[in-house]
N, C-alpha and C positions, 0 to 999 in steps of 0.2 A: 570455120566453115565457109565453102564459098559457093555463090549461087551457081545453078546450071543452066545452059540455055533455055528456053523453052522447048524448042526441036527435040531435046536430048531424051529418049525412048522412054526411062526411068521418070520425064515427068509427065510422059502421055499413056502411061500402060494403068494397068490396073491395079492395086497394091492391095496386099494381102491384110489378113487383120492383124493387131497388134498382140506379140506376146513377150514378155518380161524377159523370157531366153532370146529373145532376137536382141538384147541389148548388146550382152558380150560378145555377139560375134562383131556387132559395129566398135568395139573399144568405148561402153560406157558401160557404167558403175551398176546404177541404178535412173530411175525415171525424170529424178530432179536434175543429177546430172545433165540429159536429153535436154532436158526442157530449159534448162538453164545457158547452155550452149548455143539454141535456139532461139534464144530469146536476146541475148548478143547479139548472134549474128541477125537478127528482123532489125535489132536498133540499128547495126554499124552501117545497114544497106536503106535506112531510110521507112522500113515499110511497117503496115499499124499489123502486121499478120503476114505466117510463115508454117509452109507445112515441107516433113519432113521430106519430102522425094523433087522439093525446089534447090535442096544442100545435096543431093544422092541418096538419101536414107531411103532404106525401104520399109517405112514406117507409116502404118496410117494416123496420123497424129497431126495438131499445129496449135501454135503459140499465137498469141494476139496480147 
């Protein structure tokens, strides 16, 4: 996963709520998968917290 700029539209709009079906259209499994991959990429970039739509997801969700 790689961060997006700030500017980039997907992390200034408004995101919908989360549903279990919006998983596979992103290419994950399940929830831990998500969280898991997120939780990587908050470590490899330094930071204590990471919500989904700073990697492009359109997910209302975030890792700490």
């Amino acid at each position: 996963m790689k961060l997006i700029p700030p500017s980039d539209p997907r992390v200034q709009t408004a995101i919908a709520p989360f549903d279990d079906a919006m998983l596979k259209d992103e290419g994950f499994k399940d929830r831990k998968e998500l969280a898991d991959k997120m939780y990587e990429a908050m470590k490899k970039y330094g930071g204590i917290g990471l919500s989904a739509n700073q990697v492009g997801l359109p997910f209302n969700m975030f890792v700490m």
